[in-house]
DRENVOLO-269735 format. One line per 2 residues: number of its first residue (from 1); their letters; for each residue z negated, x, y of N, C-alpha, C. Coordinates in steps of 0.001 Angstrom, whole numbers, plus 500000, padded with zeros to 6 digits. Layout:
// residues N
NUM> A> Z,X,Y,Z,X,Y,Z,X,Y | ...
// end
This chain:
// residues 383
1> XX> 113466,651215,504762,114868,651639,504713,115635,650987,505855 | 116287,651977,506397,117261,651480,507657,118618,652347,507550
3> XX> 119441,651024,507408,120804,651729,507755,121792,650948,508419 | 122607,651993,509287,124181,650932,510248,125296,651494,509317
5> XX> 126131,650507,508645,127586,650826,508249,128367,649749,508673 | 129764,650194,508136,131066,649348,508646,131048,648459,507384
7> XX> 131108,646883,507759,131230,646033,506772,132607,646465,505719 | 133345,647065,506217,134595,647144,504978,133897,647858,504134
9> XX> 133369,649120,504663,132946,650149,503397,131837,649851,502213 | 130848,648358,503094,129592,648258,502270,130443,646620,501231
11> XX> 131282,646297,502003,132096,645332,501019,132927,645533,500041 | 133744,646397,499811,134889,647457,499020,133735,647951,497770
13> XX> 132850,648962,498293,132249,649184,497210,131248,648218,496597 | 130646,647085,497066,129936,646330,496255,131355,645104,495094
15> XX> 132329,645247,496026,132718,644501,494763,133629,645446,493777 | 133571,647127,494074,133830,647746,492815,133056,647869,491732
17> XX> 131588,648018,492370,130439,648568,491251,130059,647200,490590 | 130170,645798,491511,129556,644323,491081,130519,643816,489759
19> XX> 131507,645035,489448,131966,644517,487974,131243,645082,487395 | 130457,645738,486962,129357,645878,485964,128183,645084,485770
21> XX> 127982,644730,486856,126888,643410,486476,127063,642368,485719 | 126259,642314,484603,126264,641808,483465,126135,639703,484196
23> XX> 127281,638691,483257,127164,637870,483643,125940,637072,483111 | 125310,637325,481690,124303,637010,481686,123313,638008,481562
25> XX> 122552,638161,482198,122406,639713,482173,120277,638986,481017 | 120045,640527,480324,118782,640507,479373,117733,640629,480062
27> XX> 117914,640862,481288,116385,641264,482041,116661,641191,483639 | 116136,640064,484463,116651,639595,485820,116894,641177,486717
29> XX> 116285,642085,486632,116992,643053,487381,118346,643815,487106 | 119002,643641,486387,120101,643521,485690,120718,643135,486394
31> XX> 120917,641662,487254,121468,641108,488339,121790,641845,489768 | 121280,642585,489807,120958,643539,491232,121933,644661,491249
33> XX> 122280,644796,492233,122784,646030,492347,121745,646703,493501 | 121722,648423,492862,121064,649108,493103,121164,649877,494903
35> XX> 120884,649626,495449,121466,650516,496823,120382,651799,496901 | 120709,652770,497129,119995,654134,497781,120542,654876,498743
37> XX> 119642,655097,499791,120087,655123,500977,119359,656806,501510 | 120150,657705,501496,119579,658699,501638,119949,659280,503307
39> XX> 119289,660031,504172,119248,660013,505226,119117,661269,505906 | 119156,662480,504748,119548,663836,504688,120778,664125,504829
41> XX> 121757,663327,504071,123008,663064,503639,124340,662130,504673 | 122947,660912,504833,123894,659822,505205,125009,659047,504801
43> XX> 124292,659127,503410,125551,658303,502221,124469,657857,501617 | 124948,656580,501354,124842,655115,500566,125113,655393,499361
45> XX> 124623,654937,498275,125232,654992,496806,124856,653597,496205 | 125645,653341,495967,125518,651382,495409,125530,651511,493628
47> XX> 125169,651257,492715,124878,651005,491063,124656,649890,490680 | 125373,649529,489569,125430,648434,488571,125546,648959,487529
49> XX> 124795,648108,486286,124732,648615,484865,124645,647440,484247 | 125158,647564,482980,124678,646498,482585,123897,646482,481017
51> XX> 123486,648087,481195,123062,649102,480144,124572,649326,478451 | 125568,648982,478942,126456,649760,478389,127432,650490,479305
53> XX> 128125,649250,480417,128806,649959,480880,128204,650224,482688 | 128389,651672,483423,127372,651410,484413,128598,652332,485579
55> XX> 128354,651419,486948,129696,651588,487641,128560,652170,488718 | 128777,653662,489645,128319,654082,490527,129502,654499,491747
57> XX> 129092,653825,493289,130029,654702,494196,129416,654645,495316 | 129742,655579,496440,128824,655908,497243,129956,656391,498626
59> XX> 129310,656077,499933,130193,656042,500911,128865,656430,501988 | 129653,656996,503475,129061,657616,504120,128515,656579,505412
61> XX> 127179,656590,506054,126647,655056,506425,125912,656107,507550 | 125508,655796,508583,124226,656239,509128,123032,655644,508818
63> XX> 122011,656811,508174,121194,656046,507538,119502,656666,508178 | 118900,655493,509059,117932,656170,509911,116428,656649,508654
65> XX> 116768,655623,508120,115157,655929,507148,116052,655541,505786 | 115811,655947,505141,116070,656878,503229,115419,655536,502921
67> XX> 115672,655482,501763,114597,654129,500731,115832,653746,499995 | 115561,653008,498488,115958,652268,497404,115580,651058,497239
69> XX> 116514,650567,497104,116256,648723,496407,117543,648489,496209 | 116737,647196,494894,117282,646556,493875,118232,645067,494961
71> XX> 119533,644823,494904,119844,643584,495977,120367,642522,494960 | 120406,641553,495076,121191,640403,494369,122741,640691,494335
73> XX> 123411,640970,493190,124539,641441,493317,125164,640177,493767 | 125617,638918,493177,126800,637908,493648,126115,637504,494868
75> XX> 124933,637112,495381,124750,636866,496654,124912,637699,497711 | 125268,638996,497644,124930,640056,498518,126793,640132,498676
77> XX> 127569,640268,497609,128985,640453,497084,129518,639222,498511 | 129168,638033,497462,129629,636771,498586,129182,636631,500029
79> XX> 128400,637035,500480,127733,637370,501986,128263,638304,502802 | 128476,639575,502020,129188,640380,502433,130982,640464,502796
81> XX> 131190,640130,502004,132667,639857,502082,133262,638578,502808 | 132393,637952,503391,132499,636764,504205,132634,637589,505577
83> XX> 131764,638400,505945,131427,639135,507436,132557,639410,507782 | 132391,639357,509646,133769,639549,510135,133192,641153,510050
85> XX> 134571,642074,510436,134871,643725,510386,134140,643968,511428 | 133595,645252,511059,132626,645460,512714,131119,646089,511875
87> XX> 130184,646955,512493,128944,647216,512186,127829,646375,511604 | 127394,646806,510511,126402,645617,509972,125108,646756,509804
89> XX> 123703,646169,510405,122818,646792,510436,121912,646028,508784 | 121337,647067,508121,120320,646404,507025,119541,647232,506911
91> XX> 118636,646669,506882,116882,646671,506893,115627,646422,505916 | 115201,646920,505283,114053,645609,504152,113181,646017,505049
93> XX> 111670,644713,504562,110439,645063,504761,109784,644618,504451 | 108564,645043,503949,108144,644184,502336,106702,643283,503276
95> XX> 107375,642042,502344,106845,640427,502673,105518,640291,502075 | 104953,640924,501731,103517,640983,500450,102718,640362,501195
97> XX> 102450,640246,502490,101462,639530,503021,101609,637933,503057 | 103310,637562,503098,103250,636498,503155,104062,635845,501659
99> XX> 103811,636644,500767,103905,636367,499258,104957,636266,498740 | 106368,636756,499830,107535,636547,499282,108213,637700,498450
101> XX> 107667,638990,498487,108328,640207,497915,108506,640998,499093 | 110198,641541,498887,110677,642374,499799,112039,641300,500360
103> XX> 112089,641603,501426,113200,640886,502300,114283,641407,502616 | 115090,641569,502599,116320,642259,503090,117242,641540,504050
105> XX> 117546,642393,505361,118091,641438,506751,119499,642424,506901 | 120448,641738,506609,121911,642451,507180,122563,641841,508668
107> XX> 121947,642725,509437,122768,641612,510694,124244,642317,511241 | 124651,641519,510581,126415,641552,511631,126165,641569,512954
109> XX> 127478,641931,513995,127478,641881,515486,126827,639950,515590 | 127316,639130,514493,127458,637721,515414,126120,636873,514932
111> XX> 125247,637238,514021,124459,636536,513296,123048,637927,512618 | 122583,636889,511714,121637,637754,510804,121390,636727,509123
113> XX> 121357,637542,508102,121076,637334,507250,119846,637683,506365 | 119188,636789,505798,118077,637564,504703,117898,637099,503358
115> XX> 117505,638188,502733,117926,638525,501049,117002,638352,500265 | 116637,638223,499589,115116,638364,498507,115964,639832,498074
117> XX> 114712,640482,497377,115411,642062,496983,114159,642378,495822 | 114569,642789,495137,113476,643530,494139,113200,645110,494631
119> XX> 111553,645276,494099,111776,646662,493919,112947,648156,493018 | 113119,648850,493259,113593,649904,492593,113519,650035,491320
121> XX> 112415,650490,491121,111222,651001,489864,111944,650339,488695 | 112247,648849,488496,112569,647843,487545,113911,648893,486840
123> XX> 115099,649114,487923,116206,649315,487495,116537,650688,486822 | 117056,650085,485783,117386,651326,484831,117884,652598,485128
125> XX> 117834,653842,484857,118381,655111,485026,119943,655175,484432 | 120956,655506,485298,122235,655797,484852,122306,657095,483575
127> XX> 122852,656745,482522,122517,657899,481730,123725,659252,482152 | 122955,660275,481589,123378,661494,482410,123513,662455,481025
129> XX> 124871,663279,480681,124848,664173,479526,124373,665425,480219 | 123555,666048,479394,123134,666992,479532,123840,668150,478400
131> XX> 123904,669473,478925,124594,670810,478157,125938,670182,477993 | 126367,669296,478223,128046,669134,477533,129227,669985,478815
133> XX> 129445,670294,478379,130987,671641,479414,132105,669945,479562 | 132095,669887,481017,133215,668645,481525,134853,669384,481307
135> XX> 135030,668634,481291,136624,668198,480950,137388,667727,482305 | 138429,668481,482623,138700,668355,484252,140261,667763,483376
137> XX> 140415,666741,484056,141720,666372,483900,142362,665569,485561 | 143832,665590,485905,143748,665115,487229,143656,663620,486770
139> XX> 143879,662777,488232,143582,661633,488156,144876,661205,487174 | 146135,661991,487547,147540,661004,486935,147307,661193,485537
141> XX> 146822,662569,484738,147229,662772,483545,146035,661368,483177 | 144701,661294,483466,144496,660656,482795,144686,658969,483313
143> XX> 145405,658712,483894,145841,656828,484209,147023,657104,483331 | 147865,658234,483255,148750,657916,481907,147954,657648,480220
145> XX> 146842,658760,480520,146379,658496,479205,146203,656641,479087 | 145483,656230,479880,145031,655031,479594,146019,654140,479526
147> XX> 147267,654354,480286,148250,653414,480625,148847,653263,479054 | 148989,654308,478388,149818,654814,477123,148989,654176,476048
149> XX> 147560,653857,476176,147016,653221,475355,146613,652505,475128 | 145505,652081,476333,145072,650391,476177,145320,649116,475768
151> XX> 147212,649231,475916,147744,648025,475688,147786,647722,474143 | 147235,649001,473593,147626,649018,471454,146133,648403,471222
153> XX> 145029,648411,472265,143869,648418,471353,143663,646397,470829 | 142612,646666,469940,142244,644987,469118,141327,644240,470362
155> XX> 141607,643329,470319,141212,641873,470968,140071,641409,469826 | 139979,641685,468504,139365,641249,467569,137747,641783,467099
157> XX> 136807,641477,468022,135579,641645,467993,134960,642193,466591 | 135290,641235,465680,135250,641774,464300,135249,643007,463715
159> XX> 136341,643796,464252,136976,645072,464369,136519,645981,465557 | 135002,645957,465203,134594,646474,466907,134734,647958,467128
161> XX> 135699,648479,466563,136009,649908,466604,137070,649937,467284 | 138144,649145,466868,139625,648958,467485,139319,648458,468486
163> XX> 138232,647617,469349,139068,647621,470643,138338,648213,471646 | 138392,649798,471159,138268,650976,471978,139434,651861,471899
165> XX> 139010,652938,472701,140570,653997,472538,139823,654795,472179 | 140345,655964,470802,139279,656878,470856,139821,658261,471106
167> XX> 139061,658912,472007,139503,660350,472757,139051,661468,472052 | 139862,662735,471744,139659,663498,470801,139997,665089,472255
169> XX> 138654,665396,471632,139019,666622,472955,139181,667902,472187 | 140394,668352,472067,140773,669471,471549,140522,670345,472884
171> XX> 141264,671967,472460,140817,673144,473580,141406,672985,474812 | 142599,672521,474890,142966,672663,476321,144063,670959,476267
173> XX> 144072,669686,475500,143825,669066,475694,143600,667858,475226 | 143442,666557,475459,142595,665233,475173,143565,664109,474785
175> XX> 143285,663809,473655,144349,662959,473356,143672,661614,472697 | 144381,660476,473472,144317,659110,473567,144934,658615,472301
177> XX> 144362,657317,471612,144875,656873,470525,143892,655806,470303 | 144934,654399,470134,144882,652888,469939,145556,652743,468832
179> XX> 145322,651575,468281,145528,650954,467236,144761,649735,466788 | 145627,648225,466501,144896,647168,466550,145361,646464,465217
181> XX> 146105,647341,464369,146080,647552,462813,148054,647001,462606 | 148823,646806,463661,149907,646324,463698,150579,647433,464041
183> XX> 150236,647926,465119,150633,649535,466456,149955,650415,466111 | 150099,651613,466789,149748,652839,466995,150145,653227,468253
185> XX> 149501,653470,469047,149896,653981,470582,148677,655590,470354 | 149423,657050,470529,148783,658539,470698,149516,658783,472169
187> XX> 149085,659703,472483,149033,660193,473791,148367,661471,473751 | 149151,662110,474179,148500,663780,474299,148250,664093,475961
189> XX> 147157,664251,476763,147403,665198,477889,146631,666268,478055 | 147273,667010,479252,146963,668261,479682,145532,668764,480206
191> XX> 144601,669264,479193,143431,669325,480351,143666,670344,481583 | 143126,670378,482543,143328,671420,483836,142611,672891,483256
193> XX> 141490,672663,482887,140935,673988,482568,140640,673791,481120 | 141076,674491,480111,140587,674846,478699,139181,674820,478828
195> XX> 138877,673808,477631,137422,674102,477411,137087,675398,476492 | 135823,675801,476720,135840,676517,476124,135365,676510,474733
197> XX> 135486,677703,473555,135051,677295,472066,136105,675922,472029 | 136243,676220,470472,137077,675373,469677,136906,674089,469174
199> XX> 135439,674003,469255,134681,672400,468415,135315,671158,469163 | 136104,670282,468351,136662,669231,468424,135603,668159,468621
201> XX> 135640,667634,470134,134935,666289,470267,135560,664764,470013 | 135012,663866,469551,135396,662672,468768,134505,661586,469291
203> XX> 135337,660901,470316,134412,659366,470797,135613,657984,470660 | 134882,657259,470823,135354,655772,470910,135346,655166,471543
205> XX> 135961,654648,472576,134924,654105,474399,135562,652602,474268 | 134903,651465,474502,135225,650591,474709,136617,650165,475624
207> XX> 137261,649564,475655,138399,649066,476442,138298,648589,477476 | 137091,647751,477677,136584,647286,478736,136065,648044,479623
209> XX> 135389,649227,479355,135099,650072,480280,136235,651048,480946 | 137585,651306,479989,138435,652050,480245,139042,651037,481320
211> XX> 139193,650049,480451,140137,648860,481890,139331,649073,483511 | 137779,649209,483484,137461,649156,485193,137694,651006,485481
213> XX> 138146,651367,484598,138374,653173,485105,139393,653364,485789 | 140484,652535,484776,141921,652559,485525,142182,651883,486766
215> XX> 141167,650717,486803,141332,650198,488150,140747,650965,489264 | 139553,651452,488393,138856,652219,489636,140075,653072,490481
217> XX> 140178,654225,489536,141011,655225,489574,142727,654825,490411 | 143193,653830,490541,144307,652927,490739,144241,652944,492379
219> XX> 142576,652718,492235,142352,652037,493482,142397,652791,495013 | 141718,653869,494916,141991,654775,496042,141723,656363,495393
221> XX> 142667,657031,494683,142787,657974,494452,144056,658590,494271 | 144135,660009,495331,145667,660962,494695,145548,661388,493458
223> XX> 147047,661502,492963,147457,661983,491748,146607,663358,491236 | 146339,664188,492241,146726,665597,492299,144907,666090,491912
225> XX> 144224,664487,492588,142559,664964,492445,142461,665270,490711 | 141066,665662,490987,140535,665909,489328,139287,664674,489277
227> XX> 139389,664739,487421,138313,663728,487513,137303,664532,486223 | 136028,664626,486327,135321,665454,485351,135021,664102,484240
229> XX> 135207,665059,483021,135060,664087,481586,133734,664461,480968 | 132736,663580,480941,131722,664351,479922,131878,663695,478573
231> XX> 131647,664124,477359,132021,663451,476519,131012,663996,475417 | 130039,662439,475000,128996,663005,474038,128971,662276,472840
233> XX> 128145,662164,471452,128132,660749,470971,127239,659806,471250 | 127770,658791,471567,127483,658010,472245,126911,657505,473627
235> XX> 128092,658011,473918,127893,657883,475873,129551,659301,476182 | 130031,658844,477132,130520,658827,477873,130679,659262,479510
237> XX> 131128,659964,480444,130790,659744,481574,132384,660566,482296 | 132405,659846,483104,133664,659958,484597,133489,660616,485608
239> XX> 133397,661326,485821,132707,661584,487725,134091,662169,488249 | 134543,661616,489406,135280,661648,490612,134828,661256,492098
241> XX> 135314,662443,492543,134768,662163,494605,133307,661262,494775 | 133723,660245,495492,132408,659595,495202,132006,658781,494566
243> XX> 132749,658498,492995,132379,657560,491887,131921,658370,491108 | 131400,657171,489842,131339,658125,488768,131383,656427,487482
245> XX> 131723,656670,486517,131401,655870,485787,130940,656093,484086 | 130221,655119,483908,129429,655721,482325,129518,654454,481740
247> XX> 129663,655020,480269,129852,653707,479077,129651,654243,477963 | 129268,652971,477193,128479,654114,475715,129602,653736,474749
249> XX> 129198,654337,474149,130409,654501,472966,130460,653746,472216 | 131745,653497,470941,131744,652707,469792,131234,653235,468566
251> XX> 130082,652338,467675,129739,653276,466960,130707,652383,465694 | 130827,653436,464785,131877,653905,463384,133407,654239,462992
253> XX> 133733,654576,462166,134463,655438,461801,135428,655252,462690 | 136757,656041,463225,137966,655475,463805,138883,655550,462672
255> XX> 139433,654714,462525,140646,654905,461369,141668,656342,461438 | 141767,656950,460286,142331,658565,460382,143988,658476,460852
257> XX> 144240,657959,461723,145804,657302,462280,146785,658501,461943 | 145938,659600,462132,147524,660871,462332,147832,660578,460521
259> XX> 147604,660356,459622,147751,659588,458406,149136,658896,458410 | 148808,657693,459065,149970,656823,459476,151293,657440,459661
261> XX> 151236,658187,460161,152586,659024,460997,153333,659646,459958 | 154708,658946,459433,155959,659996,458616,155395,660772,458979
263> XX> 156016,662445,458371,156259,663073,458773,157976,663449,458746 | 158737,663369,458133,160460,662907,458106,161046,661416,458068
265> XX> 162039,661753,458301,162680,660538,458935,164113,660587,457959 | 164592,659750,457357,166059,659631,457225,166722,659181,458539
267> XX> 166913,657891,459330,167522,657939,460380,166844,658332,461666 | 167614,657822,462351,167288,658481,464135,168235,657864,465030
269> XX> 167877,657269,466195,168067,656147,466962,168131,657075,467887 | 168753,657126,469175,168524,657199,470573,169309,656353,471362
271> XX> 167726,655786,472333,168531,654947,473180,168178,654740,474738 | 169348,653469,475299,168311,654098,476744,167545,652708,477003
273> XX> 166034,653539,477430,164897,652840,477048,164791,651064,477718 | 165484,651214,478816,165518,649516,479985,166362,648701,479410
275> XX> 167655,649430,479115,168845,648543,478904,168476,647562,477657 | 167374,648762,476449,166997,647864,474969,165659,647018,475360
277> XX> 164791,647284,476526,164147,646881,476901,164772,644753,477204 | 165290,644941,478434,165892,644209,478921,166969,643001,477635
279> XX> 167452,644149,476947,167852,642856,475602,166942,642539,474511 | 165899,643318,474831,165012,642369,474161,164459,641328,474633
281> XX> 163976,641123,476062,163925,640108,476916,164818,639121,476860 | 165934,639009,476760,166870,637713,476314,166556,637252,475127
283> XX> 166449,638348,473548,166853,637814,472706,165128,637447,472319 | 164121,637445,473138,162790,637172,472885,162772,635310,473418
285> XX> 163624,635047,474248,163276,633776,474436,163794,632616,473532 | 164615,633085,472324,164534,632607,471061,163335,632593,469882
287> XX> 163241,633856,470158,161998,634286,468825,160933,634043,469700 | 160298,633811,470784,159574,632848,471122,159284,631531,470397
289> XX> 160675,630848,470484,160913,629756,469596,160094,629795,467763 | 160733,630509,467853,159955,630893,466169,159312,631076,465902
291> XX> 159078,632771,465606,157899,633353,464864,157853,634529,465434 | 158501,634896,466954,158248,636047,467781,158989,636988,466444
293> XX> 160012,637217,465713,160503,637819,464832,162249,638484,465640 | 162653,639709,465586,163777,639928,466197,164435,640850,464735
295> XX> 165391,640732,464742,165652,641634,463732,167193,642878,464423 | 166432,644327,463957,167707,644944,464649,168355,645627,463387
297> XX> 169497,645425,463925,170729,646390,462987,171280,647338,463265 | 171284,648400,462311,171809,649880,462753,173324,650073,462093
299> XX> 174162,650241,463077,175725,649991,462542,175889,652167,463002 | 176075,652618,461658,176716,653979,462063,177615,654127,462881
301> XX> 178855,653579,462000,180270,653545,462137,180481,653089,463835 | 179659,652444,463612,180517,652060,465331,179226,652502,466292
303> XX> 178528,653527,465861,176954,653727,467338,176948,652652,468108 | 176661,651782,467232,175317,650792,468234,174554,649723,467386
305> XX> 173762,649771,467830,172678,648485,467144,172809,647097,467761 | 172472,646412,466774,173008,645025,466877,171409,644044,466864
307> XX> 170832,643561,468600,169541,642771,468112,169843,641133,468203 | 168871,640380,466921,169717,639320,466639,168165,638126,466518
309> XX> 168188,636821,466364,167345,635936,466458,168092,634310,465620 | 167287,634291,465077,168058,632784,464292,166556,632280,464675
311> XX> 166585,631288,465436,165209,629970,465558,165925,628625,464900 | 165666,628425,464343,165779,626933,463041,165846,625940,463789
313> XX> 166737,625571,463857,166823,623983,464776,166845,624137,466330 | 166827,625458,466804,166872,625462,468198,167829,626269,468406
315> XX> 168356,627493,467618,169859,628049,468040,169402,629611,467912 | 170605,630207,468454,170734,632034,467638,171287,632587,468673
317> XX> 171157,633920,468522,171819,634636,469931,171631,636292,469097 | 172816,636949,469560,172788,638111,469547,173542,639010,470389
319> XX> 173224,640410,470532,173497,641386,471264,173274,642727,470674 | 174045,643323,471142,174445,645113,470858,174657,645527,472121
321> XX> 174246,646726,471458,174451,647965,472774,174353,649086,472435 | 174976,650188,472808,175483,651896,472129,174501,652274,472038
323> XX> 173960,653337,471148,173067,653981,470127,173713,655145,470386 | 172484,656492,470030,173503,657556,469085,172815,657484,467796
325> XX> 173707,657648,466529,172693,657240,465172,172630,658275,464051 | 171938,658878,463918,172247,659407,462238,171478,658628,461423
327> XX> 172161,658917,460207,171142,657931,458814,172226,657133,458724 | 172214,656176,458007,172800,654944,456820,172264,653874,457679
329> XX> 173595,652929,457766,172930,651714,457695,171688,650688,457694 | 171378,649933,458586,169943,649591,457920,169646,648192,458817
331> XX> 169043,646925,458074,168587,646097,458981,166901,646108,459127 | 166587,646305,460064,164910,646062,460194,164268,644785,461488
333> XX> 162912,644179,461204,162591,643720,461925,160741,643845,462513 | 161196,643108,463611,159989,643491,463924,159141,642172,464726
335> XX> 157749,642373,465107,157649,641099,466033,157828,641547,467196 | 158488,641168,468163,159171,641147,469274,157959,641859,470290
337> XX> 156549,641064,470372,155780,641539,471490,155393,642683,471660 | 155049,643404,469979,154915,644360,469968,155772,645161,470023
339> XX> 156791,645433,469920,158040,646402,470466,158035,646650,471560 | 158026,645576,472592,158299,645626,474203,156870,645869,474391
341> XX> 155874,645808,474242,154684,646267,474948,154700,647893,474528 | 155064,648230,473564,154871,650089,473736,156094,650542,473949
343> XX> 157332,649687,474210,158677,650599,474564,157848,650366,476148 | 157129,649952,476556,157468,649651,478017,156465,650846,478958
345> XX> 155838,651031,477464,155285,652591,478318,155591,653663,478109 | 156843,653744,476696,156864,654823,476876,157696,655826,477851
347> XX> 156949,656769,478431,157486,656794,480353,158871,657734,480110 | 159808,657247,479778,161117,658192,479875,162421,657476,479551
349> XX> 163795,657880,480251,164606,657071,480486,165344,656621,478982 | 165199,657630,478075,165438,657364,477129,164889,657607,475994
351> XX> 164824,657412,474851,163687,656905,473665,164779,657322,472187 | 163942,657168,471566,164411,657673,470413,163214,657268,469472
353> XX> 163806,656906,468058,163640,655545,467371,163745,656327,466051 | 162817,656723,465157,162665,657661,463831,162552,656188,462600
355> XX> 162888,655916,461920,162793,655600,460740,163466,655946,458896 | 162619,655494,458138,163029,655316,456766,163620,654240,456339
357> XX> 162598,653774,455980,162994,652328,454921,162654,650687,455913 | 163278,649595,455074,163374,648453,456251,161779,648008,456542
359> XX> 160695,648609,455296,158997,647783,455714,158331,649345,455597 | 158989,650560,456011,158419,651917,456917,157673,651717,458142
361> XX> 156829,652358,458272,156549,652415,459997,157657,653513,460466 | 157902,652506,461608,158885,653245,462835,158354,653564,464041
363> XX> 158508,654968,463748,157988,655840,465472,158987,655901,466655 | 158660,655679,467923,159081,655839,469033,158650,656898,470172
365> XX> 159256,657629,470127,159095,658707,470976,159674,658432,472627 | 159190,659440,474179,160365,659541,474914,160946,660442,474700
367> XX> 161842,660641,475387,163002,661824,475212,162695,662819,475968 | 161486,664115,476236,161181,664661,477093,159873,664106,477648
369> XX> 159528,665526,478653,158014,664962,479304,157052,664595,478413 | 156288,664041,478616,154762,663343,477919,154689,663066,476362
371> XX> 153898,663620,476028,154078,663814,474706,153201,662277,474271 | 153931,661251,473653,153620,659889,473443,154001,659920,472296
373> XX> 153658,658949,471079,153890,658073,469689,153525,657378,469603 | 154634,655966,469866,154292,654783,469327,154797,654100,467568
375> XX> 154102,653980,467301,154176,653693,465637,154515,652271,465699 | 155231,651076,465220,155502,649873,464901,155743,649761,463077
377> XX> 154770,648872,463192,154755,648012,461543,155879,646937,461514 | 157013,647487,460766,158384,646580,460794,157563,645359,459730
379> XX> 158610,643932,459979,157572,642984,459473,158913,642322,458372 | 158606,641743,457313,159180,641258,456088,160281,640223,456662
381> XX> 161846,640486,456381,162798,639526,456889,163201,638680,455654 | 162735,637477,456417,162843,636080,455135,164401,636302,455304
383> X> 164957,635483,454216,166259,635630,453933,166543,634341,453821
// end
């Protein structure tokens, strides 16, 4: 195998795909990232797996002779990204005579380097769905999906269902939904092309794999591209331009959330979404103090809500600001973090605030655009 590329391009993508390499990885080729070097083409394709979640991307190299091998991912990562900018030639050629393996030589314009490298053969096959009809969504609808949800899912291993998002692919489109048994974060978007037939698909994808999607996706892609969805049980797959990414699924039940959701409301809140944002930020560096507890008040008579904080021995603070309100009266509370982490996505200037009773779940909608529901579990106000 022989190939000349530009150190940015062979550095950029080894430390996109080198987040999949497992830190302790079950089987030493695991460690490696995969290079294939095709010479029909003249594109590079670099792979990491770590047999759940598996990161592929591929960039255009002059490549004199074709061949595969396995490279040391953090040694190759750190070597690489050291090189000054400029052409880097790499080479293997297998050492068997003098008992070392295969060698791998990257020479920069100013120096030369060499690698120990495994064979190919060792490293696992990226899994691939077969018969499933992809799911074209652009890049924005789905970084909103993820943006709208990730932040609801569980931290709590225990609960190894919750801290995935699970994607439900209706006909024409895919809707996102977290929950870490406090929140509810749904998300509806647009697929580009209707799938076809009606059969409702149902997965669970880890968080962790969604988190390197969004970055991926963050990273050098227009709004306007598409990204293909395959979606099976158990497994997953991404493909865009020259990435693609795969992750297997969560296995058991997802909790039946559309459940959760009133369906009527006695009152109704609208407000504008920064300004309540922003006073919650003041009146949080009290309930910090405490028990992260804020409590808001809904005053009819005069349209506006009143948010308030008593910390015991350290002091109280409150603030109002105009509402429009229907419904009665009402004091409710909530814990503070969770309020501001799903008011803060939901993407519209103003919001609107559905509740019943003071220990109801309260939904948050935007006002227009993107069809979002955030659900909050109001929490018991000691007296």
């Amino acid at each position: 195998m022989k190939l000349i590329c530009s150190q940015s391009d062979l550095s950029s993508n080894l430390s996109l795909v080198s987040r999949a390499v497992p830190s302790r990885p079950t089987h030493p080729v695991l460690a490696n990232i995969l290079l294939q070097a095709d010479a029909e083409t003249n594109q590079v394709s670099l792979t990491a797996f770590d047999l759940s979640l598996g990161i592929r991307s591929s960039f255009s190299a002059e490549v004199l002779e074709g061949g595969t091998i396995a490279l040391p991912a953090k040694l190759l990562v750190d070597i690489t990204s050291r090189l000054p900018e400029g052409e880097i030639a790499l080479d293997d050629q297998s050492a068997d005579n003098t008992g070392e393996g295969i060698i791998v030589t990257l020479k920069p314009k100013s120096g030369r380097y060499q690698v120990r490298a495994m064979g190919a053969e060792e490293f696992p096959e990226l899994p691939i769905i077969e018969n499933a009809e992809a799911i074209t969504l652009t890049t924005a609808a789905l970084i909103e999906g993820l943006k709208g949800s990730l932040f609801a899912t569980s931290s709590d291993e225990t609960k190894q269902v919750l801290t995935g998002v699970h994607l439900t692919l209706k006909q024409d489109t895919l809707e996102f939904a977290a929950t870490d048994g406090h929140r509810l974060a749904v998300l509806e978007t647009t697929n580009e092309r209707p799938v076809e037939g009606s059969e409702q698909v149902e997965v669970t994808v880890p968080a962790k794999a969604l988190r390197e999607l969004q970055r991926m996706l963050g990273h050098n892609s227009t709004s306007e591209e598409t990204v293909a969805v395959y979606l099976d049980q158990g497994q997953v797959v991404f493909a865009w331009q020259n990435q693609r990414l795969t992750s297997r699924t969560l296995e058991g039940q997802y909790p039946a959330y559309r459940q959760l959701i009133p369906r009527q409301f006695e009152r109704q809140v609208t407000l504008e979404r920064k300004q309540f944002i922003s006073t919650l930020e003041r009146i949080a560096v009290l309930a910090d103090q405490k028990n992260n507890i804020v409590k808001v008040s809904i005053d009819n008579a005069n349209q506006e809500i009143t948010l308030s904080c008593e910390a015991q021995d350290v002091g109280s603070g409150t603030e109002s600001m105009p509402a429009q309100i229907s419904g009665e009266d009402i004091d409710i509370a909530f814990n503070v973090k969770y309020l501001m982490e799903g008011l803060k996505e939901l993407p519209s200037s103003e919001i609107q605030m559905h509740l019943n009773q003071s220990l109801t779940p309260v939904i948050f909608t935007p006002l227009g655009g993107l069809k979002m529901t955030y659900l909050a579990m109001p929490v018991q106000l000691r007296s």
